[in-house]
C-alpha positions, 0 to 999 in steps of 0.5 A: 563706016570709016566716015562715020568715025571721022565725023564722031571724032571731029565732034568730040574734038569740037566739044573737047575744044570748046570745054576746054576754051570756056572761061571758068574764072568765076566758077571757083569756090574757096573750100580748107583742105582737112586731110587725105585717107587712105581707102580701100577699094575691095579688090586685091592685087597678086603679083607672087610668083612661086617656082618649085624646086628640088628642096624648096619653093622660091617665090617673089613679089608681093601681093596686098589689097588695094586702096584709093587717096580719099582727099576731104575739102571742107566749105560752109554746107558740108565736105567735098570727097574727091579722087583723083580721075586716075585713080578712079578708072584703075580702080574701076577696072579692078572692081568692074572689069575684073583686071585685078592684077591691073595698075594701067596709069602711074599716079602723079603728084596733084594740087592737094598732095603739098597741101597741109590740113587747114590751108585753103583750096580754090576748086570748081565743080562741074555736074554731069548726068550719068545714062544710068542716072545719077549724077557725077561731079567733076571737081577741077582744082588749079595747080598753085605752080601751074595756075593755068593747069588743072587736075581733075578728080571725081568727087561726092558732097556730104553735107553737114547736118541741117541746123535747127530752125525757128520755132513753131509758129503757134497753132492758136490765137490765145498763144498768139496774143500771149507771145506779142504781148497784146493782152492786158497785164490782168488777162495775160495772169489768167490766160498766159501763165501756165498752171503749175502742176500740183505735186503731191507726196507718193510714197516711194515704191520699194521693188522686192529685192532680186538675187544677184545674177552670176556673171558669164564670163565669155572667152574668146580665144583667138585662133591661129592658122596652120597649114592644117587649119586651110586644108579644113577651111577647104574640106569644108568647101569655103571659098578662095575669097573667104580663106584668104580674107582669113589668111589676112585678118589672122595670126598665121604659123604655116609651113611653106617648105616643099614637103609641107605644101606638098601634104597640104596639096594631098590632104586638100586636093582642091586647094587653089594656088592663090590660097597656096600664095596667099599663105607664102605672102603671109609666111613672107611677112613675119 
């Protein structure tokens, strides 16, 4: 067993050695950098730690939905999409693996973070086929302090919407002859001109006239979440994901004190602590 390791280990290190060894100066393309956006990966990461006391609950940390850079390079076909590899796998982490309070790797600064819109970008791609099928790409830009370095992300392409093409070529040879002038001046009179359509005067149609409808005048009142509002959302059987998407995308007014979570926690008995913590952060923040 342990030789098996060995010799799987001495082949990785080969094919790594010689992948890195392999001369990619003429895989590079110019692309012009266009922006960088912050995007979100669908997970949330908690870290509030509430302790209760005598008079009040203490809690510290923070808590917020995670994001990634999406960085847009632009070449003649369409946009480059790219992230950084670094970001890719905590982010994988979070959303496969469940780790969702995981940040394993730091990220650094990479080649496109000193760049400005508009400034050129050289960059190469490599195309890998996935066991599940698929394709990933991997895009390598050189750092401009450090050209023999390169920082890898993973990347998508979107190309531009295809341009239109040449028109049809004609169906029959009467249209044919017509296009390339081939045809007496006489013929071309009477095969080529098209015919222009007789108009005639039709009286105008009055439609009978409709009463006005009424206008309905909808409101929409924008509710504000109360302690008494999550003890509902739980007695109605909502999820912790469905009330804590509440919790984020709605005006808040709770009462976080000891006695006030202490009545929420009767009123709902199954109220979870990470909807207890998803109400203290948003207290947190007003």
């Amino acid at each position: 067993m342990r030789k098996a390791i060995v010799i799987i280990a001495v082949i990785a290190l080969s094919l790594f050695g010689s992948a890195f060894a392999k001369d990619h100066s003429n895989d590079y393309q110019v692309g012009t950098f266009i922006s960088a956006t912050a995007v979100a990966d669908g997970t949330f990461t908690d870290a509030i730690h509430c302790v209760p006391g005598a008079t009040s609950t203490v809690c510290s940390g923070n808590a917020g939905f995670n994001s990634l850079s999406v960085y847009r390079v632009r070449v003649e076909e369409g946009t480059w999409m790219l992230e950084t590899s670094r970001q890719v796998g905590d982010s994988m982490s979070r959303r496969v693996l469940g780790f969702e309070n995981t940040h394993f790797r730091k990220e650094k600064a990479n080649p496109l973070d000193s760049l400005k819109d508009g400034d050129r970008v050289l960059f190469r791609v490599e195309a890998h086929k996935k066991l599940i099928g698929g394709t990933d790409h991997e895009i390598y830009i050189p750092y401009a302090d450090k050209p023999g370095k390169e920082a890898k992300f993973y990347g998508w392409f979107m190309p531009f919407s295809p341009a239109p093409g040449p028109p049809p070529k004609p169906t029959d040879n009467v249209r044919a002859m017509c296009d390339a002038h081939k045809l007496s001046p006489e013929l071309e009179k009477q095969l080529c001109v098209a015919s222009t359509p007789s108009t005639s005067t039709v009286a105008p149609t009055i439609a009978p006239a409709t009463p006005p409808v009424a206008k309905t005048e909808v409101v929409v009142q924008t509710s504000v979440l109360t302690n008494q509002s999550i003890a509902d959302m739980v007695k109605a059987g909502l999820s912790d994901d469905a009330i804590m998407a509440r919790i984020q995308t709605s005006k808040t007014h709770f009462d976080v004190s000891t006695a006030a979570t202490a009545k929420l926690m009767q009123d709902a008995p199954g109220i979870s602590m990470d909807v207890i913590k998803g109400m203290v952060l948003s207290w947190m923040k007003r």
